[in-house]
Structure formats: structure tokens, C-alpha cells
C-alpha positions, 0 to 999 in steps of 0.5 A: 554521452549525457552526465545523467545517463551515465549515471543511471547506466553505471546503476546510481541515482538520477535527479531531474530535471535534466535534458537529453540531446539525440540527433540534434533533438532535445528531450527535457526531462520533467520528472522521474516516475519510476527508477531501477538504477542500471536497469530502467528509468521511467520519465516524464518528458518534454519534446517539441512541446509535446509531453512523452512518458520515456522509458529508458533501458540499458542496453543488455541481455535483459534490457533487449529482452524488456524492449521486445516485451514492450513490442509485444505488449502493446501489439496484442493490447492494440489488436485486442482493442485496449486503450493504452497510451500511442506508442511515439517511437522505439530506438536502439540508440537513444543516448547510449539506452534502448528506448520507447516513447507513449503520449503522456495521458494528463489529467490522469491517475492511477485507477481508485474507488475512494471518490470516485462514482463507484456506479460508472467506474466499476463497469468501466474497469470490468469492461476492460478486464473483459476485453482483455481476456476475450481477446486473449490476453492478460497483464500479469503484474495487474494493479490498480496504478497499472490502469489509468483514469483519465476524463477519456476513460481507462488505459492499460500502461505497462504494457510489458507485462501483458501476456497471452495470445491474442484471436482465442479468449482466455480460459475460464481458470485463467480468467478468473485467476486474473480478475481475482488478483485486480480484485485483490488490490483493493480493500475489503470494504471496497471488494464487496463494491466490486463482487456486487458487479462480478455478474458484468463480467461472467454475462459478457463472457457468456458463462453461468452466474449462479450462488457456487460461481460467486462462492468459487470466485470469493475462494480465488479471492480470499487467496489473491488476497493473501498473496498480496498480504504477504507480498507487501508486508515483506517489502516492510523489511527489504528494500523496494519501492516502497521502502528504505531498508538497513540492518548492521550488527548495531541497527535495523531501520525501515522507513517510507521511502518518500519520507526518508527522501525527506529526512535523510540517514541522519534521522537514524542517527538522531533518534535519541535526541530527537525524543529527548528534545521532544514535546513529551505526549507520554512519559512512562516505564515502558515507552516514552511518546514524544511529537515533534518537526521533521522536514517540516512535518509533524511526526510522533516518535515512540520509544520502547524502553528496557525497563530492566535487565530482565525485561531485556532478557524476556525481549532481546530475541523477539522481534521488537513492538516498534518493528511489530507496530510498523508490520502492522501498520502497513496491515491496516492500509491494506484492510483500509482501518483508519490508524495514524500512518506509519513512516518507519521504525529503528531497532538498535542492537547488539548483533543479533540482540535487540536493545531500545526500538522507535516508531516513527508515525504522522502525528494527528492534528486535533484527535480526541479519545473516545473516552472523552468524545463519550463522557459529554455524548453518546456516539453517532450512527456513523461512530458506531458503524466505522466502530462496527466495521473495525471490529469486523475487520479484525474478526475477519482476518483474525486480528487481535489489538492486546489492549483495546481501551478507549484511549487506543482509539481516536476521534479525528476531526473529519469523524473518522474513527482511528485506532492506535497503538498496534505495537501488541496486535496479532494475526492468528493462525488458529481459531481457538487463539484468536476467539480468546484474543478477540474475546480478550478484546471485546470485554477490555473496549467494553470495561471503558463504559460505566454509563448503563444505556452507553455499554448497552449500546457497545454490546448490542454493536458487538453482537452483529460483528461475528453475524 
């Protein structure tokens, strides 16, 4: 048997590339896609030429039952007319592994609205959702990287998670469920793009689109979307994916997990010298801010510091800012707020007693503050507007920032509004304490103006953000 598949079915770790011989044929693997050690591994492989997503399962209870999903998945996708990728073969005896093999779709990547032709893309993306629920099926662990987009079209991938019963539609409730949960996966700027061309979808399956459908649906939507808020930030703090998580009685630590492939555990270990050998950005009593290369990359580490046994004593039991600022971090990607990106906090501790904490982010090249971008001029329609758009955001899904002042908010050099410093914002759960936050909030970014004609303009911004 083959060195890396054993490795894989004893549950460690695979590099590629590496090959596979099976019946006298070769299979070179390119490029692990996706890795479940002793369970599933996802490649990109190269057969006679000809390029094949493999998928390997060891050969178990579960990786019969997935194998048979596979089967299924893909006969209802095809019955239903689904584009997916041609499935090349299924084995029992691939190496030791169960086995299936699609065409690999180049030229494709997991479905987006960031640059694309929102005009074309979105009917396309509906289109699919309707067949898939007029034939009767639906996948359900649907998101955007499930579906692919490629000069061809869209494809359906994963096919494992499809369900259903093909040769009756879905029923409205379900339908919806499912569309709601697509929506769900993109931004909130973004939903709007796509509620605006929610009419496709019910004229196709012949139902009623009317003012109390579109509100019904936005409930559906509100709640999808809450869901995967609370899904994703728990991988924050587990491991995943998307991250590298570890906790013993002396540290707790969660990185990106593509990063940590970068820098390694060593990080975790270095953090103190990494700040001290640092060029300092800030040195102050509560936190010491420091830019610096970690595999080839410049990274901002911050540290909060224990200014006294009594701030300790006020802290040690909470949650640190460096895990709150990594919590919300990863809040703003999904609401699509612009903010340096977060790559991973380190907590040490004393048991269960937190002690000094660290945030480790991507530094920003040539960002300026807005209190200097606004001491020469006053700010552009496209300012105003991402401005406008951030305090919505906030006052939407009931975020305060705890210290918005204009040197918390950056201007980069591509005009992009960004904001800072999260290690003191909150989510609210009751109205009457985030309206005083969020006021709290307001009248902080607007003490930073003492030009009359510029604070007149900030107010007259702020009154339309609640409308």
C-alpha cells in the first residue's frame, strides 16, 4: 500500500504531491483540497493527462455510508438536470480506500458576488436553486464554495449532501428554508442584491410574490443568517477548518489555519520576543502595539498589558480583549465591514486565570487616520457613504465599537474605509443597551471634528443611519 495512504487511513496528515499506483495505472496527486484524517481526503489529481478531483474514503461503516451518499447525490442531481461535475469512476479498492472520481472543472471558483456581473450571476444562481427544488431535491449543507463558477456556467459539487426525492417538487416551506440559508451566506450588503431578484425565483415555481412573501422570506432570512453567525464564530474557538485551536492550563491560542501552516507553534511560544524585537506603533500602559515579518509577511502584534494587581483582579476571569477582538474580528467578514484582518490571538494563563493576551492581525500598508485625511479635506461622497454603510451595520445587528475616534478608523490606499480596534465592541441583546452604546458611539466620532461645516456634515450622516 502506498506510504501516504497509510498515513491518511492511520488518521495523520497528508502532503502532496505524491502518486498512486492501482492496477498497473498511475494517479499523481497535485494538490490536497480538502483533509479529514482517517476519514476523507479531497485531491486534485492527474491521470493519462486528464485532470480528476478524487475522493478518498477509508473503508469503514461511515466511509460506506458516505460512498453511497456520493451514488445517490449525484443520481438525483443528474435526473434532476443539475450541472455537476461527470462522475469518471467509483472503486471499493482503490489503494486500500473506497473511491470516486468527477472531471476536475478548471477555470473555476467557488461562486462570488464581489466582482462579478451581479446582473447575469444572480439569475443564473436562482435558476439553479429552482431546479433544484422543482425536481425535488436540495443540498443540505448549501454554500457559496458548494456551487461553482466557471466560463461554462454554474455546478453543484458535494454532492453527498443532497437530499430529497426526485419527480415531485419541493414544498414551499422547505424551498424556502433552503434559498434562505444560500442567501445567508453572503453579506448583508450583498442579500439586498439578491432579495431584489427573489421575484425570479417564486415566478418560476408559480407562487405569489407580493409584500408579506418578501417579508416572510426577510424573517427566514434574518434567522439563516443568525445561524451561521453563531456557527462560524464557534469555530473561532474549536478546531476546524478554518482554525487551529489549543488551550492547556498555561495558554489558549486560535489562529487562521492557513496562517499557522505559515508560521508554526513556535509563534506561540515567541510572542514575548516577537513584541520586544518589534517596531513599536504604540507603546502605552494598556497595550504595547508592535509591526513586524512573520513568514515573510507583515503582521501587527498587540498586547494587552496587566497594568496592576487590581486590573488583573478586575480581568483575569473574563474573557480577554485579545480573544474579544479576534471574536469580532471575524464578525466583521461576515457583515462585510472592512477592518485589518484578524490571523489569531494567545492567551497565557494561570488555569483557568487569564494573564497577558495578544492579537495578532495583517498589517495595513499605507493607511492613514481619518483625523488627518480630514485636517487638509473634507471627505468624498464614497467616504461618507462606506461611513454611512458602517454605522448602519452596526446599528443594524446592534454593534457598539466602545471608543469610536477617528484614529480607530483608517483610510487605506485603495479608499477604502476601515475600522480598528474591536477589542471593546459588543453585540447587544437588549435594545435600551445598545441605543445607549450606539449613542455612546455617535457622539464620541463626532467630538473628533472641531471644523463647524465638517461636524454639520458627520450629523446630517448620522441622522439617515437609523432611517
Amino acid at each position: 500500500m502506498n506510504e501516504t495512504i497509510q498515513q491518511f487511513l492511520s488518521g495523520k496528515q497528508v502532503v502532496a504531491p505524491f502518486d498512486v499506483e492501482v492496477d498497473g495505472a498511475l494517479y499523481h496527486c497535485a494538490q490536497v483540497l480538502r483533509l479529514l484524517p482517517g476519514r476523507r481526503l479531497v485531491v486534485k489529481a492527474l491521470h493519462q493527462g486528464q485532470p480528476l478531483l478524487l475522493k478518498l474514503l477509508v473503508p469503514n461503516k461511515k466511509g460506506w455510508r458516505e460512498l453511497s451518499r456520493e451514488q445517490h447525490g449525484y443520481k438525483l442531481c443528474t435526473q434532476a438536470g443539475i450541472s455537476v461535475p461527470k462522475e469518471r469512476f467509483i472503486s471499493d479498492s482503490f489503494a486500500g480506500c473506497l473511491a470516486v472520481a468527477y472531471e476536475f472543472i478548471e477555470d473555476a471558483d467557488a461562486f462570488s458576488l464581489e466582482k462579478g456581473n451581479h446582473a447575469q450571476q444572480i439569475p443564473a444562481l436562482l435558476e439553479m436553486m429552482v431546479s433544484c427544488h422543482q425536481g425535488g431535491i436540495y443540498q443540505q449543507d448549501i454554500h457559496t464554495d458548494n456551487i461553482l463558477l466557471s466560463p461554462q456556467g454554474l455546478y453543484l459539487i458535494d454532492v453527498a449532501s443532497v437530499r430529497g426525492l426526485s419527480g415531485q417538487p419541493l414544498p414551499m416551506k422547505p424551498s424556502l428554508k433552503n434559498l434562505a440559508r444560500l442567501f445567508a451566506q453572503f453579506v448583508p450588503d450583498q442579500q439586498l442584491y439578491l432579495m431584489e431578484k427573489l421575484s425570479l425565483y417564486y415566478r418560476a415555481r408559480g407562487w405569489e410574490y407580493n409584500r408579506e412573501a418578501r417579508a416572510a422570506f426577510r424573517g427566514l432570512l434574518d434567522k439563516a443568517w443568525h445561524k451561521r453567525k453563531d456557527d462560524y464564530l464557534s469555530k473561532c474557538f474549536r478546531p476546524c477548518t478554518m482554525t487551529v485551536y489549543g488551550k492547556n492550563k498555561d495558554r489558549e491560542y486560535a489562529f487562521k489555519r492557513h496562517f499557522f501552516k505559515l508560521v508554526g507553534e513556535q509563534l506561540v511560544v515567541d510572542i514575548d520576543r516577537l513584541v520586544e524585537q518589534g517596531d513599536i506603533l504604540k507603546d502605552g500602559n494598556s497595550a504595547t502595539v508592535v509591526v513586524t515579518n512573520l513568514a515573510g509577511r507583515r503582521v501587527v502584534i498587540k498586547r494587552y498589558n496587566v497594568k496592576s494587581l487590581w486590573h488583573w483582579l478586575k480581568r483575569c476571569w473574563r474573557p480577554s480583549r485579545a480573544a474579544n477582538a479576534w471574536r469580532q474580528g471575524n464578525l466583521m467578514t461576515l457583515l462585510g465591514i472592512a477592518t485589518p484582518p484578524v490571523l489569531g490571538f494567545v492567551e497565557h494563563r494561570w488555569g483557568p486565570l487569564r494573564k497577558q493576551a495578544y492579537l495578532i492581525s495583517e498589517y495595513v500598508d499605507n493607511a492613514t487616520e481619518l483625523s488627518r485625511v480630514y485636517a487638509s479635506h473634507s471627505p468624498s461622497e464614497p467616504q461618507l457613504r462606506q461611513l454611512r454603510r458602517i454605522f448602519g451595520l452596526m446599528h443594524e445587528y446592534r454593534l457598539s465599537h466602545g471608543d469610536m475616534k477617528a484614529s480607530n478608523l483608517l483610510l487605506t490606499e485603495n479608499g477604502q474605509v476601515a475600522l480598528i480596534d474591536l477589542d471593546a465592541m459588543r453585540e447587544h441583546r437588549h435594545d435600551w443597551s445598545f441605543e445607549r452604546a450606539f449613542a455612546r458611539d455617535q457622539r464620541r466620532f463626532l467630538r473628533n471634528w472641531q471644523n463647524k461645516a465638517l461636524r454639520a456634515r458627520f450629523e446630517s450622516m448620522m441622522k439617515t443611519v437609523s432611517q
